[in-house]
C-alpha positions in Angstrom: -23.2 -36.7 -2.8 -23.3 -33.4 -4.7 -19.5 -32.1 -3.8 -18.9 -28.3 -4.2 -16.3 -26.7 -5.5 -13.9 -25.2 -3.2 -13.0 -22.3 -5.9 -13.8 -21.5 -9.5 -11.5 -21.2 -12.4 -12.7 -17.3 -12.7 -12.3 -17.0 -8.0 -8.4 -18.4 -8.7 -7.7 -16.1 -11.9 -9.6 -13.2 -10.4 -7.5 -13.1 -7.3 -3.7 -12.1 -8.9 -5.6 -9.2 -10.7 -6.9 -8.1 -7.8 -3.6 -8.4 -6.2 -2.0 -6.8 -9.4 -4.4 -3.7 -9.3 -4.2 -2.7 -6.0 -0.2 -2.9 -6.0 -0.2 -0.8 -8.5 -2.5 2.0 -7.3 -0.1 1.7 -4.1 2.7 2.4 -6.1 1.2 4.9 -8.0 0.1 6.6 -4.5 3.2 6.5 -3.4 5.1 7.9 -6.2 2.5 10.9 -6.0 2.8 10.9 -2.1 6.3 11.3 -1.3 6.7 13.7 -4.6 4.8 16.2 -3.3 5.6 16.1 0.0 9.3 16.3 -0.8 8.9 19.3 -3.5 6.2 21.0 -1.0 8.7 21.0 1.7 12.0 22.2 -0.7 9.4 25.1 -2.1 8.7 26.3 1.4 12.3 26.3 2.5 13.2 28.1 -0.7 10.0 31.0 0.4 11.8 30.8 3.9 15.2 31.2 2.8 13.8 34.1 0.4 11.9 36.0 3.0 14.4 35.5 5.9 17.5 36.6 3.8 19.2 32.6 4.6 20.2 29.9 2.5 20.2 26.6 4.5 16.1 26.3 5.4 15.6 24.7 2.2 18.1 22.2 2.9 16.3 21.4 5.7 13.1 21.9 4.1 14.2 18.8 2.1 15.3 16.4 4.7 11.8 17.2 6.5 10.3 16.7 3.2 12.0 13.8 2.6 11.5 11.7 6.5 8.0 12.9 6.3 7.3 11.1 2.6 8.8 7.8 3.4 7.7 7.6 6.8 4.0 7.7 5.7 4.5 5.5 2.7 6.1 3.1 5.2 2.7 3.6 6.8 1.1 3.2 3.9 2.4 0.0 2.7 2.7 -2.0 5.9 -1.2 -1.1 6.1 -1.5 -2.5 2.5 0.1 -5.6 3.4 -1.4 -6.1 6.7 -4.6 -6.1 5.2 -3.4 -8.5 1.8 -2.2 -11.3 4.7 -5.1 -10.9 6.6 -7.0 -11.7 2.9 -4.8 -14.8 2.1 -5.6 -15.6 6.4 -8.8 -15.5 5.5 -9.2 -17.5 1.9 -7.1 -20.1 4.0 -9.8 -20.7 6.6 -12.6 -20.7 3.9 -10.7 -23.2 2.1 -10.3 -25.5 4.8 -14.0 -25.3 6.1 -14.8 -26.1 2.8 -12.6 -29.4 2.1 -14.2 -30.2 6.2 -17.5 -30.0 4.8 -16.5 -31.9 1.5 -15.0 -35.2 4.1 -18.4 -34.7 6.2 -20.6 -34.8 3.2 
């Protein structure tokens, strides 16, 4: 007759800060991520432009800089959410095995 706990008060509070945390080091990624990529891309175009005697390679420079960066945060984040649903998928099916095994008991 001894019924277990589904969660405990520290699991449900635990789980937001975990959540929390790792949105924010994807963020912070991110904001590191498509920095560079866009300034290292303008920088070369600028040496290019300089060393080929034009002016319109760091203009492109940019806008490679620039589809490159968001294309692998978009990579990036629909990793990070993949993985956060397939956690809450997961939590689900625990939860309800659990409650089973509560109804059996």
């Amino acid at each position: 007759m001894d019924k277990k706990p589904t969660k405990t008060n520290q699991e449900e509070t635990d789980r937001p800060k975990e959540q929390i945390g790792s949105l924010l080091f994807l963020i912070t990624t991110l904001g590191f991520a498509v920095t560079f990529g866009i300034v290292s891309c303008f920088i070369g175009g600028v040496l290019l432009d300089k060393k080929l005697g034009t002016s319109y390679i760091k203009i492109i420079g940019l806008f490679v800089g620039l589809a490159m960066s968001f294309f692998w945060a978009y990579l990036q984040m629909s990793k990070h959410f993949q993985s956060m649903l397939s956690k809450e998928e997961e939590n689900k099916n625990l939860d309800s095995n659990d409650n089973q095994q509560v109804r059996r008991k």
